[in-house]
Biotite code that builds the C-alpha atoms (Angstrom):
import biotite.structure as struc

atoms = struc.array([
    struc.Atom([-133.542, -78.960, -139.160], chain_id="A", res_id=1, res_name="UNK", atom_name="CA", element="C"),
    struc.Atom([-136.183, -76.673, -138.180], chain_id="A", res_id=2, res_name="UNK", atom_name="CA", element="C"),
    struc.Atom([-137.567, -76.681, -134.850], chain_id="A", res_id=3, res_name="UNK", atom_name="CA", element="C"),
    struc.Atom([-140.795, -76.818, -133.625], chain_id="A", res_id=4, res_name="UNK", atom_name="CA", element="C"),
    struc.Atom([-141.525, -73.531, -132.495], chain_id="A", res_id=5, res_name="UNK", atom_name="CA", element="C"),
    struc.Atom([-139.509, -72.152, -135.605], chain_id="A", res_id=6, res_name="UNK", atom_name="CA", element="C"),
    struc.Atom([-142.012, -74.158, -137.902], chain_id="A", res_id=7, res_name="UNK", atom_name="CA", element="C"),
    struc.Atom([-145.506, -73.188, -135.734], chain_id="A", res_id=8, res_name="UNK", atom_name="CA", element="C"),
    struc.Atom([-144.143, -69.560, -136.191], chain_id="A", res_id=9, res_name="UNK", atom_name="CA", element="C"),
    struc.Atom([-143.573, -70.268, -139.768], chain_id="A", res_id=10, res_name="UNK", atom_name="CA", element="C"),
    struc.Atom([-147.116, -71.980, -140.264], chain_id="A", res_id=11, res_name="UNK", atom_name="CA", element="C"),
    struc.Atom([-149.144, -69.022, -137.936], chain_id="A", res_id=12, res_name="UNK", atom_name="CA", element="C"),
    struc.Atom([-147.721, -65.733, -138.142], chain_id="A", res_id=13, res_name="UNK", atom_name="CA", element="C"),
    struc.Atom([-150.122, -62.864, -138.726], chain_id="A", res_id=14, res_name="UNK", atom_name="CA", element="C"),
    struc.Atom([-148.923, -61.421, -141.898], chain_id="A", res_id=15, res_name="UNK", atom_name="CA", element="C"),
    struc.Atom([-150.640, -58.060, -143.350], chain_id="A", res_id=16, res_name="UNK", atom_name="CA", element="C"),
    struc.Atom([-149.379, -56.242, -146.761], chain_id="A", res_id=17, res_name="UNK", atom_name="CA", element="C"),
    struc.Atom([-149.985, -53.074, -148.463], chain_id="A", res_id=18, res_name="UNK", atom_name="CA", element="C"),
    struc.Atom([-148.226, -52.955, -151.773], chain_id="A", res_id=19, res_name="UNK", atom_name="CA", element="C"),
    struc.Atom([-146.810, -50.097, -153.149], chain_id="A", res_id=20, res_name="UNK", atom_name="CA", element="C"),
    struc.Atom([-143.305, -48.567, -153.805], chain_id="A", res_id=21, res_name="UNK", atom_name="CA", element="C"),
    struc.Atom([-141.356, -47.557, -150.508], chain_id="A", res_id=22, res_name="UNK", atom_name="CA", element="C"),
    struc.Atom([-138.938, -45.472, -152.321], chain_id="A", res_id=23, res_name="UNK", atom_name="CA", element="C"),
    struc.Atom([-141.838, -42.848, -153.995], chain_id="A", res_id=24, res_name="UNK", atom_name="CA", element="C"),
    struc.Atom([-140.896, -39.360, -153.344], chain_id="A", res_id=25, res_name="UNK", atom_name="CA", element="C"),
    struc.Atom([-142.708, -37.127, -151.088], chain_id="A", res_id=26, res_name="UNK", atom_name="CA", element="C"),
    struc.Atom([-143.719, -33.694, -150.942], chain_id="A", res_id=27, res_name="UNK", atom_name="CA", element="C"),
    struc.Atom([-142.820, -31.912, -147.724], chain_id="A", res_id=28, res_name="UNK", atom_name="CA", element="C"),
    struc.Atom([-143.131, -28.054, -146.552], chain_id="A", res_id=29, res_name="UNK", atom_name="CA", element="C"),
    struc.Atom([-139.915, -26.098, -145.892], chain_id="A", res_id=30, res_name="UNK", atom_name="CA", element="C"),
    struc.Atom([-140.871, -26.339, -141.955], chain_id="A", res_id=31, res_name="UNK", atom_name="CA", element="C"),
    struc.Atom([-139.783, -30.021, -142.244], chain_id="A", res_id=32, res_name="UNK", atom_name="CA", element="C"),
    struc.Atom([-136.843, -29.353, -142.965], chain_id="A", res_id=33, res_name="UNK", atom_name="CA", element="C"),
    struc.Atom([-136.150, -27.258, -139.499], chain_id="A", res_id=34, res_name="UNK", atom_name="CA", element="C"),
    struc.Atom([-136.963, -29.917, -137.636], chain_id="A", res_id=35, res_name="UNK", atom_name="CA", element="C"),
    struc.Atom([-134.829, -32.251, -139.330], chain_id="A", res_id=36, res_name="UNK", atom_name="CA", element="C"),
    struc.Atom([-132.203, -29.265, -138.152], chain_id="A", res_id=37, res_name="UNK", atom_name="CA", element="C"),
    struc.Atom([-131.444, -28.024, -141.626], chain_id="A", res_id=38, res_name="UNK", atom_name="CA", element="C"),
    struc.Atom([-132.608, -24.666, -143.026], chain_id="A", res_id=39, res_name="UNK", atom_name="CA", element="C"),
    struc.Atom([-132.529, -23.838, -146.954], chain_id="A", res_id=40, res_name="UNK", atom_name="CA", element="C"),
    struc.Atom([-130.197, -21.057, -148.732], chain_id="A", res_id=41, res_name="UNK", atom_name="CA", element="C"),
    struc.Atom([-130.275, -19.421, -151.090], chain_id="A", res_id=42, res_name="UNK", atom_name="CA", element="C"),
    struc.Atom([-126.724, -19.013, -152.315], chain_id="A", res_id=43, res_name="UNK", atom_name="CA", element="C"),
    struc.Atom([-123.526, -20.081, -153.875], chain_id="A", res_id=44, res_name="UNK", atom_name="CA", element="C"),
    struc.Atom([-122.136, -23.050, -154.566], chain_id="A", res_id=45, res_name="UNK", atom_name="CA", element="C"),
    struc.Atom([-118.540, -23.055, -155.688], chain_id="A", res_id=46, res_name="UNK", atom_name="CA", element="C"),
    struc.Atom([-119.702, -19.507, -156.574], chain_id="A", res_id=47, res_name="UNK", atom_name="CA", element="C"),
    struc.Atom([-122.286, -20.383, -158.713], chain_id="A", res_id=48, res_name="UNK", atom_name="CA", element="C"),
    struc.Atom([-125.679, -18.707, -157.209], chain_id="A", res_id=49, res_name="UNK", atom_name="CA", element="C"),
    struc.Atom([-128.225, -21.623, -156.483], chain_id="A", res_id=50, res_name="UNK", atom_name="CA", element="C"),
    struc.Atom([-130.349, -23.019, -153.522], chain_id="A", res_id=51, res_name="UNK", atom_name="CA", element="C"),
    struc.Atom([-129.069, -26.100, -151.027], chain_id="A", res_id=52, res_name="UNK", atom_name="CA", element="C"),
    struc.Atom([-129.647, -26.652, -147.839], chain_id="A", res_id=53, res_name="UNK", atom_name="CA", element="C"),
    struc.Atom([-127.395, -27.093, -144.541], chain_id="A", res_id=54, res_name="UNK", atom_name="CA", element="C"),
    struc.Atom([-127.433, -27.047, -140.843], chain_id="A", res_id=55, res_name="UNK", atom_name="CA", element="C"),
    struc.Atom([-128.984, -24.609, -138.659], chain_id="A", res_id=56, res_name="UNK", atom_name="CA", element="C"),
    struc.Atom([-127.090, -21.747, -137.443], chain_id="A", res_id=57, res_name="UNK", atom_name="CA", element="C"),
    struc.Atom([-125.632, -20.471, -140.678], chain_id="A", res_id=58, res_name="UNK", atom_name="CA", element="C"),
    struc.Atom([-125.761, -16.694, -141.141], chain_id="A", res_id=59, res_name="UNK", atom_name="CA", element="C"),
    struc.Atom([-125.690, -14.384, -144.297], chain_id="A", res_id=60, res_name="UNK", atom_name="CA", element="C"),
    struc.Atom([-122.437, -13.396, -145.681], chain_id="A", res_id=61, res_name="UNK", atom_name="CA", element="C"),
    struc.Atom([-121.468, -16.100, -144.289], chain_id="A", res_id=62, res_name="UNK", atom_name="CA", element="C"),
    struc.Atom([-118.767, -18.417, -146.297], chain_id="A", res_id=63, res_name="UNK", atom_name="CA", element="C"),
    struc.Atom([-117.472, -22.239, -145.353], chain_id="A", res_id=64, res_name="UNK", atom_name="CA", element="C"),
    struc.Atom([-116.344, -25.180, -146.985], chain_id="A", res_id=65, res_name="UNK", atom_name="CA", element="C"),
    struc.Atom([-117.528, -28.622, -146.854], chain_id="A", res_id=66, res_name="UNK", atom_name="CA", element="C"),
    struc.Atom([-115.902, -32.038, -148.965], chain_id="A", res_id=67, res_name="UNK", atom_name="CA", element="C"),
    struc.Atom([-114.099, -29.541, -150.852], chain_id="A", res_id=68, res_name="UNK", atom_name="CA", element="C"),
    struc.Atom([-116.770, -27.496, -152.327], chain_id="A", res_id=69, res_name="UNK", atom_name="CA", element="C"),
    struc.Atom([-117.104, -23.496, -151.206], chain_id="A", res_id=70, res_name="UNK", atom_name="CA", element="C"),
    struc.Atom([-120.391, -22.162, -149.956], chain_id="A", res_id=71, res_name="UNK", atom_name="CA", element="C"),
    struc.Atom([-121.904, -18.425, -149.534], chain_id="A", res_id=72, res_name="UNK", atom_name="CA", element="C"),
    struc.Atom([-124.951, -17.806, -147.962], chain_id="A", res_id=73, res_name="UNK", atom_name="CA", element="C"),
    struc.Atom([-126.494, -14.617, -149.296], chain_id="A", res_id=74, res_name="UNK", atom_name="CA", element="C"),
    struc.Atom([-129.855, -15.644, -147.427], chain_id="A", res_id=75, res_name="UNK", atom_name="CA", element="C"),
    struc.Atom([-131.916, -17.973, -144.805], chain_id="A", res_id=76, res_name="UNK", atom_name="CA", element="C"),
    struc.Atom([-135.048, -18.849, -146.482], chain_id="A", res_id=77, res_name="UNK", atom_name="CA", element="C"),
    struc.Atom([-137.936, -18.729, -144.464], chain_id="A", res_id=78, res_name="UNK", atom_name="CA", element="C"),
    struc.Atom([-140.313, -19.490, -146.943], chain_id="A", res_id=79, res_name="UNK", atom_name="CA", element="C"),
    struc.Atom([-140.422, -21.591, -150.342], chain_id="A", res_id=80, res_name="UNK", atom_name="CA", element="C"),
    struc.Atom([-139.558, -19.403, -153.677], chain_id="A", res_id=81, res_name="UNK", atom_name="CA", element="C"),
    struc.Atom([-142.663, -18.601, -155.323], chain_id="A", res_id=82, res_name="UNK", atom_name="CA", element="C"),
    struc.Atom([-144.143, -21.735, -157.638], chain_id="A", res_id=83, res_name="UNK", atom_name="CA", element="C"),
    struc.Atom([-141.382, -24.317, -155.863], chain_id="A", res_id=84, res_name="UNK", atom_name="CA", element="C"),
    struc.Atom([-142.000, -27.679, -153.678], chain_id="A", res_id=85, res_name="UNK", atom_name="CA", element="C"),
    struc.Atom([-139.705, -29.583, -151.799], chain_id="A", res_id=86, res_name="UNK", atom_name="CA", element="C"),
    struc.Atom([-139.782, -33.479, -152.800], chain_id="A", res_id=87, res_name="UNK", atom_name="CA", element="C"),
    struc.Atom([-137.352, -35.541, -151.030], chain_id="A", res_id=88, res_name="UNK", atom_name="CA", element="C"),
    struc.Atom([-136.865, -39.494, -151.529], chain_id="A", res_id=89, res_name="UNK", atom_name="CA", element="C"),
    struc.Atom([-134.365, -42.038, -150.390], chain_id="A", res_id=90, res_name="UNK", atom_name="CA", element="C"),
    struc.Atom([-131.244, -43.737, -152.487], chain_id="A", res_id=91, res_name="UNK", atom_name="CA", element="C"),
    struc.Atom([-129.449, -46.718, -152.007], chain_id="A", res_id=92, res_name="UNK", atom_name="CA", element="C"),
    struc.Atom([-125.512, -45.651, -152.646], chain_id="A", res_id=93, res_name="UNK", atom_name="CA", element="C"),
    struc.Atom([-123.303, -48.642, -151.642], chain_id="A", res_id=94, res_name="UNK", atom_name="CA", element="C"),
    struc.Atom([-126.017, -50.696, -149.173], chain_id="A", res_id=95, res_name="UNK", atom_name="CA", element="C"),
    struc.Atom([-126.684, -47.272, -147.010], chain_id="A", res_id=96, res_name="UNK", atom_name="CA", element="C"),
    struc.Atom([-129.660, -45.182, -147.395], chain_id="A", res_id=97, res_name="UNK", atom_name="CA", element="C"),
    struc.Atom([-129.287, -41.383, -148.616], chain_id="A", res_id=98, res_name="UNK", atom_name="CA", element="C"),
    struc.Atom([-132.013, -38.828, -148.462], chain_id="A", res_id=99, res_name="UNK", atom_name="CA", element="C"),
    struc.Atom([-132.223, -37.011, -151.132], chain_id="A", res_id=100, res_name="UNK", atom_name="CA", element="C"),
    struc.Atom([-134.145, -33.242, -151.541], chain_id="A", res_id=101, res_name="UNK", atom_name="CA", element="C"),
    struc.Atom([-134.592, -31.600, -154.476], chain_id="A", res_id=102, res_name="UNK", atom_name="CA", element="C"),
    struc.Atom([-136.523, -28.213, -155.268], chain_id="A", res_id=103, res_name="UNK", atom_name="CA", element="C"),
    struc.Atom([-138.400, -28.442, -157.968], chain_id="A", res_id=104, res_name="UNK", atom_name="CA", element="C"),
    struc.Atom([-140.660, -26.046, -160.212], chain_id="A", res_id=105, res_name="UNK", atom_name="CA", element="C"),
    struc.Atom([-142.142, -27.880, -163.312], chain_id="A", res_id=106, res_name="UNK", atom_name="CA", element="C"),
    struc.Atom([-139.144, -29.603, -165.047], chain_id="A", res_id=107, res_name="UNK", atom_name="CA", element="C"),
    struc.Atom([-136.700, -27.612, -163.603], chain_id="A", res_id=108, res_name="UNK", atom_name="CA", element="C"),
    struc.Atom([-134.843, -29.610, -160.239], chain_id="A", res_id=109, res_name="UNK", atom_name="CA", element="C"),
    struc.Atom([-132.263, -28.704, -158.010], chain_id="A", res_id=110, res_name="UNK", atom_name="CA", element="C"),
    struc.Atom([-130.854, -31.172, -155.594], chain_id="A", res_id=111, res_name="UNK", atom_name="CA", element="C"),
    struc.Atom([-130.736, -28.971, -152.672], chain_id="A", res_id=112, res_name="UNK", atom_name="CA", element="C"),
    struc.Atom([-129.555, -32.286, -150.106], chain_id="A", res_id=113, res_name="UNK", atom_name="CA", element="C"),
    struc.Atom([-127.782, -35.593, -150.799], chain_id="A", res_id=114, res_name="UNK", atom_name="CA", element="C"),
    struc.Atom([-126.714, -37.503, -147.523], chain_id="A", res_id=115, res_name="UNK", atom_name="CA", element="C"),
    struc.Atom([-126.865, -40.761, -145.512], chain_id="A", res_id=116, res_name="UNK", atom_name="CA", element="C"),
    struc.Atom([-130.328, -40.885, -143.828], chain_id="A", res_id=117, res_name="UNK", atom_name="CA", element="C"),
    struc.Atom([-129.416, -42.634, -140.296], chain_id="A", res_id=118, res_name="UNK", atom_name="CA", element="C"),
    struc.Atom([-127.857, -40.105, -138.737], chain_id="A", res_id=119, res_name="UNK", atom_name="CA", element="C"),
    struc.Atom([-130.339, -37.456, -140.025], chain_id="A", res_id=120, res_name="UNK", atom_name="CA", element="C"),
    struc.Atom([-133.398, -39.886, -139.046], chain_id="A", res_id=121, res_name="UNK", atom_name="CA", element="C"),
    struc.Atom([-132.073, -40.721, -135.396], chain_id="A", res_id=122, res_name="UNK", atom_name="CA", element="C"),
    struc.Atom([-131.113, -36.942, -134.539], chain_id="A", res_id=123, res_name="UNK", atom_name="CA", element="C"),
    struc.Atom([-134.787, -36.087, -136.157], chain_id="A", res_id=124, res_name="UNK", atom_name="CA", element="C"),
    struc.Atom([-136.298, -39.093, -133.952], chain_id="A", res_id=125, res_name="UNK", atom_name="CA", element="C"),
    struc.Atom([-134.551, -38.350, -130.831], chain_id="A", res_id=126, res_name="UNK", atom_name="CA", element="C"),
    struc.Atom([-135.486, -34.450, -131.238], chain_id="A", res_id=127, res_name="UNK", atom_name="CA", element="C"),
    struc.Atom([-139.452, -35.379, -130.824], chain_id="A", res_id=128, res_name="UNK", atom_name="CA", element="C"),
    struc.Atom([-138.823, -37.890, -128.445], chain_id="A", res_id=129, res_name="UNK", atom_name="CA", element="C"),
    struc.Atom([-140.058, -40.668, -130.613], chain_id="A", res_id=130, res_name="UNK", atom_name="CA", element="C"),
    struc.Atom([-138.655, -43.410, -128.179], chain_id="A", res_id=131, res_name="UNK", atom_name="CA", element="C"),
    struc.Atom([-140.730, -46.338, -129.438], chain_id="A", res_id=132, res_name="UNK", atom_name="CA", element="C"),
    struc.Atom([-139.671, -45.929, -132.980], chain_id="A", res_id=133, res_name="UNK", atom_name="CA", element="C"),
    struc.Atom([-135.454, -45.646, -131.958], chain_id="A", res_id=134, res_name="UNK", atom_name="CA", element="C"),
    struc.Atom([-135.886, -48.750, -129.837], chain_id="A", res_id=135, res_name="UNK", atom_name="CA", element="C"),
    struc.Atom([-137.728, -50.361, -132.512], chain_id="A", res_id=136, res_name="UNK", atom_name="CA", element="C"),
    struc.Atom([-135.823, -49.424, -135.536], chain_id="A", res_id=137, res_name="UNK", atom_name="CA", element="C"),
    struc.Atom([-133.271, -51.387, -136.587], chain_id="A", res_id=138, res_name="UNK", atom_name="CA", element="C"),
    struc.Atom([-132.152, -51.168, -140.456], chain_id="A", res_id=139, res_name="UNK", atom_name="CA", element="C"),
    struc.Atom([-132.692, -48.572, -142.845], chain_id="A", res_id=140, res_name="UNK", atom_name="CA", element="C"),
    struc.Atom([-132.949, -49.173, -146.662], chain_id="A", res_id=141, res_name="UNK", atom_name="CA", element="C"),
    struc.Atom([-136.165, -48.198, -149.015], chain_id="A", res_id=142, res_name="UNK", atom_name="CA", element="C"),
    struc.Atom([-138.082, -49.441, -146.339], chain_id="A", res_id=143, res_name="UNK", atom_name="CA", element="C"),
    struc.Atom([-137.263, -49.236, -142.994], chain_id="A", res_id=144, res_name="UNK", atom_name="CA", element="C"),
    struc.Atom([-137.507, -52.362, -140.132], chain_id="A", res_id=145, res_name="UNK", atom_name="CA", element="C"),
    struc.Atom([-139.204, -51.917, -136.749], chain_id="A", res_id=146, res_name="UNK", atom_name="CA", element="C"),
    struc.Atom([-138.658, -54.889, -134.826], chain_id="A", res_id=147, res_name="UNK", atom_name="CA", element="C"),
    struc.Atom([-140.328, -55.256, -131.067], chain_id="A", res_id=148, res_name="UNK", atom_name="CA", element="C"),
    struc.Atom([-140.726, -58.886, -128.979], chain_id="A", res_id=149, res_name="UNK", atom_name="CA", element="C"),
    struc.Atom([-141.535, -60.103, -125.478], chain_id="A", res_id=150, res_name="UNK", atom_name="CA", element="C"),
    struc.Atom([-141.352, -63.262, -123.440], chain_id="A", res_id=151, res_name="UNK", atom_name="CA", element="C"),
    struc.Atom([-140.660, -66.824, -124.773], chain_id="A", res_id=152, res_name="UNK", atom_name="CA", element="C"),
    struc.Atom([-141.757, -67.857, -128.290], chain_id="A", res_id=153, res_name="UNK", atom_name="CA", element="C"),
    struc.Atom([-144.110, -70.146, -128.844], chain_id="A", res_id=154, res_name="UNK", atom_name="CA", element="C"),
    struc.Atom([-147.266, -71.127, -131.096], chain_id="A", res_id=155, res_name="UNK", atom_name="CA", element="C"),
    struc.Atom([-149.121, -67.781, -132.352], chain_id="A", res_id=156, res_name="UNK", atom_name="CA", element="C"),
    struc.Atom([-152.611, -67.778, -131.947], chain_id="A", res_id=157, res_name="UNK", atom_name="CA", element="C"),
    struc.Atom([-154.785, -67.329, -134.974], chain_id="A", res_id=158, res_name="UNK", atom_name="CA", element="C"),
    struc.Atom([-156.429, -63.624, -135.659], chain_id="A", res_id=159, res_name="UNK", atom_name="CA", element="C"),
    struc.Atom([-159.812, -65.061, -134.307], chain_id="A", res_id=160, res_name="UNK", atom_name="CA", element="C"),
    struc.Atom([-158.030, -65.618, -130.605], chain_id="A", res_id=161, res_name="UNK", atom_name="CA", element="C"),
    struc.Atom([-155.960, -62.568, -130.010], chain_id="A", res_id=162, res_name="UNK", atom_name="CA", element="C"),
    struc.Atom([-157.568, -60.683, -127.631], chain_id="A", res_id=163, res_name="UNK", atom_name="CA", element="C"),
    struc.Atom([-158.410, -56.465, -127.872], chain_id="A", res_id=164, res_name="UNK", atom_name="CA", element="C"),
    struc.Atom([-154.917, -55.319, -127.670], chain_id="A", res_id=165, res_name="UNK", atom_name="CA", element="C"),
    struc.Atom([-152.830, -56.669, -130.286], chain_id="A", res_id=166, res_name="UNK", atom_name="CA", element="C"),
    struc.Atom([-156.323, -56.963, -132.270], chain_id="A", res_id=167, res_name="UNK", atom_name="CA", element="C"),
    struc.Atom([-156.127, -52.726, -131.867], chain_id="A", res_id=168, res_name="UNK", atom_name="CA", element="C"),
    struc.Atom([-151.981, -52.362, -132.571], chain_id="A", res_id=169, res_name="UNK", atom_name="CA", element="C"),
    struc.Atom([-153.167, -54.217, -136.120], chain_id="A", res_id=170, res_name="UNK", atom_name="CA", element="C"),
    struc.Atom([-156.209, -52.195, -136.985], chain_id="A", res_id=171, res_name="UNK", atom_name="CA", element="C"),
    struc.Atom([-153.974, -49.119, -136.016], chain_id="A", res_id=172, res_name="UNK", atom_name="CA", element="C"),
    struc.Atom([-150.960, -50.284, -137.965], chain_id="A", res_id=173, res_name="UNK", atom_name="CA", element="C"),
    struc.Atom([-153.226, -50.894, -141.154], chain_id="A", res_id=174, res_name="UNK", atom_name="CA", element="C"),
    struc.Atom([-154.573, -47.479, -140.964], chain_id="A", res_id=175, res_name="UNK", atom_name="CA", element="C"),
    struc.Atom([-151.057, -46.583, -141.230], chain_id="A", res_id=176, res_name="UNK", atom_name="CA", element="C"),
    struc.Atom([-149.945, -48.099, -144.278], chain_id="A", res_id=177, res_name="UNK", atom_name="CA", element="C"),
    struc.Atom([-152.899, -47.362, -146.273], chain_id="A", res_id=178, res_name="UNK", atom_name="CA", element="C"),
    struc.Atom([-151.970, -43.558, -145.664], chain_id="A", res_id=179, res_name="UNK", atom_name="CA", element="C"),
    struc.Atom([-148.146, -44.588, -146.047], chain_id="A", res_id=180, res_name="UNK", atom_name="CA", element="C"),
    struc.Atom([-149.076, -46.620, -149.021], chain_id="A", res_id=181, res_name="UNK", atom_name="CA", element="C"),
    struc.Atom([-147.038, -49.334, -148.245], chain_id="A", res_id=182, res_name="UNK", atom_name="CA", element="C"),
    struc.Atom([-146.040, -51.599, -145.229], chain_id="A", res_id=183, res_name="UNK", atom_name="CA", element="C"),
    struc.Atom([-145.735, -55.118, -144.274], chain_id="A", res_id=184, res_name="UNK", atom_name="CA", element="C"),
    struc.Atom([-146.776, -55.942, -140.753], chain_id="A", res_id=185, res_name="UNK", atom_name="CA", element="C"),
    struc.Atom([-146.207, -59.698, -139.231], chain_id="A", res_id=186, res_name="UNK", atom_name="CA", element="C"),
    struc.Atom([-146.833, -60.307, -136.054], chain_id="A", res_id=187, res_name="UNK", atom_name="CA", element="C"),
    struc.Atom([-146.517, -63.968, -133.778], chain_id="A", res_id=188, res_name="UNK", atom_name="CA", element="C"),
    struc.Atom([-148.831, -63.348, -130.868], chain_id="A", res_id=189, res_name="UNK", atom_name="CA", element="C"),
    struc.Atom([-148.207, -66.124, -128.062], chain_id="A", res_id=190, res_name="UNK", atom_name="CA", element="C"),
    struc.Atom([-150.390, -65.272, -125.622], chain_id="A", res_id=191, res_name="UNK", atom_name="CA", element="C"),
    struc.Atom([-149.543, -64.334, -121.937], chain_id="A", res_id=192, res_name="UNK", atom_name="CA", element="C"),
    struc.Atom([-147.172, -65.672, -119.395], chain_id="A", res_id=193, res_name="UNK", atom_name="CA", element="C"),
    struc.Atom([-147.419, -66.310, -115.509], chain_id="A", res_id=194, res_name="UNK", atom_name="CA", element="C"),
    struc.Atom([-147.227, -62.463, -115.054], chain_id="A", res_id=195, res_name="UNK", atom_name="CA", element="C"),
    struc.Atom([-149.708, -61.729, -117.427], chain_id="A", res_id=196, res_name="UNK", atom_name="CA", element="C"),
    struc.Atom([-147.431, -59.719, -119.526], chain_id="A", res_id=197, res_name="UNK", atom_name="CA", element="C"),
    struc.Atom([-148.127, -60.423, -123.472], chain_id="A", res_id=198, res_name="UNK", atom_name="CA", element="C"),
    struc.Atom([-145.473, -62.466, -125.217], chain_id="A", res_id=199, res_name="UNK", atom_name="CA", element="C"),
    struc.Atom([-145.203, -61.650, -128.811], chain_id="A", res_id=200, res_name="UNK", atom_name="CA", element="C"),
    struc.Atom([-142.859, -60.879, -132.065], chain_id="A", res_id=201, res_name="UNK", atom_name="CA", element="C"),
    struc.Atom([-143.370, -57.940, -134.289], chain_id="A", res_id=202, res_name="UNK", atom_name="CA", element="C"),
    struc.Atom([-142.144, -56.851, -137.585], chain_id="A", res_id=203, res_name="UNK", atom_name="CA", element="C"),
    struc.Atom([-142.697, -53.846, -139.131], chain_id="A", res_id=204, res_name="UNK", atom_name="CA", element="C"),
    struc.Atom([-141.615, -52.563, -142.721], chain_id="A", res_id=205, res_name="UNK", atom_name="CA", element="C"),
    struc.Atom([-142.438, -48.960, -143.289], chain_id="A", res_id=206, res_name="UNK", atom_name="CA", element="C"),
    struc.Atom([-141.098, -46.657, -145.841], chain_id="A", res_id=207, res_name="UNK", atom_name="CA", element="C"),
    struc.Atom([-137.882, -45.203, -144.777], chain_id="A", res_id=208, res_name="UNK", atom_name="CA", element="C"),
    struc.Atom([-139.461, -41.289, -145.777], chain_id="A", res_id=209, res_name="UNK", atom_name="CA", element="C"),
    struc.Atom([-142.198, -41.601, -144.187], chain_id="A", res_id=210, res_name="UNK", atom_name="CA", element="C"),
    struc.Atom([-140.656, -41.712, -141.100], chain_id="A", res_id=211, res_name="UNK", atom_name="CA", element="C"),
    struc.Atom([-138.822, -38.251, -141.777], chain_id="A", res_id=212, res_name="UNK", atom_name="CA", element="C"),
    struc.Atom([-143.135, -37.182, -141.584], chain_id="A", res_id=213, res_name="UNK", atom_name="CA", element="C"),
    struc.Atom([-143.477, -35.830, -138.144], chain_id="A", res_id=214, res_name="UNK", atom_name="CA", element="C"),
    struc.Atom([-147.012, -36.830, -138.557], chain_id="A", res_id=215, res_name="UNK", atom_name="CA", element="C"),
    struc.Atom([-146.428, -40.232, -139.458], chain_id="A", res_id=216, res_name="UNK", atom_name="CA", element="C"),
    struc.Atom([-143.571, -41.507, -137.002], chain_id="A", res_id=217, res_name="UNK", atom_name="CA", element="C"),
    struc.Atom([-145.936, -39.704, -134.145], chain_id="A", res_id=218, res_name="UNK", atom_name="CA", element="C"),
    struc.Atom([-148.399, -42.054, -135.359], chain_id="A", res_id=219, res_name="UNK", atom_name="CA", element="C"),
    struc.Atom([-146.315, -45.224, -135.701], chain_id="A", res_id=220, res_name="UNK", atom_name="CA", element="C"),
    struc.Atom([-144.553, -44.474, -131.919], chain_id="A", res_id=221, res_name="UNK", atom_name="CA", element="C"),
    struc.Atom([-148.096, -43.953, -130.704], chain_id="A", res_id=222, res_name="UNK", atom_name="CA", element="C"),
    struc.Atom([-148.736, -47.812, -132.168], chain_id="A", res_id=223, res_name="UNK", atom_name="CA", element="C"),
    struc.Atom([-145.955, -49.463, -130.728], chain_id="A", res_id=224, res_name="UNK", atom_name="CA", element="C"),
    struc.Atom([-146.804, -48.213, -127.203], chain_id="A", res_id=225, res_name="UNK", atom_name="CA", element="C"),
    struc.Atom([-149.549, -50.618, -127.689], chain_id="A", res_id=226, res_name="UNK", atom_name="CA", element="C"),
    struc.Atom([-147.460, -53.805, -127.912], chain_id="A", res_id=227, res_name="UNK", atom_name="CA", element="C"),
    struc.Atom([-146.142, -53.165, -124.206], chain_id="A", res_id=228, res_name="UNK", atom_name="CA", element="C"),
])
């Protein structure tokens, strides 16, 4: 049976939607991919000359081997090839998230990237000292969940009785997803307890790529510092 305070958090959570498709692919400028530790090459694969990209600190001339295929890095790119973009999106292979990256110019694509985004995300996270968002984070598919609570549950109050600062974290979370184009926010706001301190449950869905946006997960940590 469900309890009471399961069923007034059922009946009174805050729930706020922007619909849209978590996995579109987004365009992002080769200085991304430094801070996400990875620079691109131009190169050869299994001696085949093409572009891919791998982790910092490779040289030219240099040659390694990774999962069985050779590599040769003839250079570090430092900027994009003329006329080509960098789109990268996320797969689900097996219940775990990949990022993917392709370079693209007009109909010709290159995957240039292909692994499992956690580890990538978290070491890209940690890097900018996005705290909030690690401690919040906690499953990655299409969409990514930020979870954050305080205090003892209880009976939400309705929009019209939450006072300025959770009223601010869900203007500031709306502008979010609007520039995301998608999220789901819900949030059971109980009020305060004997301390004062706000008791409260949060759930956020964001698009897993967008938080791979410097811009975007500065934006979303900046949020949750709200919700002390």
């Amino acid at each position: 049976m469900i309890t009471e305070i399961r069923e007034a958090m059922l009946l009174n959570t805050l729930v706020f939607e922007t619909l849209g498709e978590p996995q579109k692919e987004q365009e992002f400028k080769i200085k991304a991919l430094k801070k996400w530790g990875f620079d691109l090459i131009l190169g050869k694969k299994n001696g085949e000359s093409t572009y891919f990209m791998a982790k910092e600190g490779k040289e030219s001339g240099q040659k390694y081997e990774e999962e069985g295929i050779s590599y040769e890095v003839v250079e570090v790119l430092k900027e994009l090839p003329k006329n080509k973009k960098i789109y990268a999106h996320i797969e689900m292979i097996e219940g775990r998230a990949h990022l993917c990256v392709d370079l693209r110019e007009g109909e010709e694509n290159i995957e240039i990237l292909r692994l499992p985004a956690g580890e990538i995300l978290l070491a890209f996270l940690k890097k900018h000292k996005f705290v909030k968002v690690i401690e919040a984070l906690r499953n990655l598919g299409s969409a990514a969940s930020l979870v954050k609570h305080h205090g003892e549950e209880g009976k939400p109050l309705p929009f019209e009785e939450l006072p300025p600062v959770p009223r601010r974290f869900l203007r500031d979370a709306k502008k979010i997803e609007k520039e995301m184009g998608f999220g789901r926010i819900a949030l059971a706001y109980f009020g305060q307890n004997k301390e004062g301190k706000a008791r409260y449950w949060m759930e956020w869905m964001v698009p897993t790529i967008a938080l791979f946006d410097e811009h975007i997960s500065q934006k979303i940590d900046k949020t949750l510092v709200e919700l002390a």
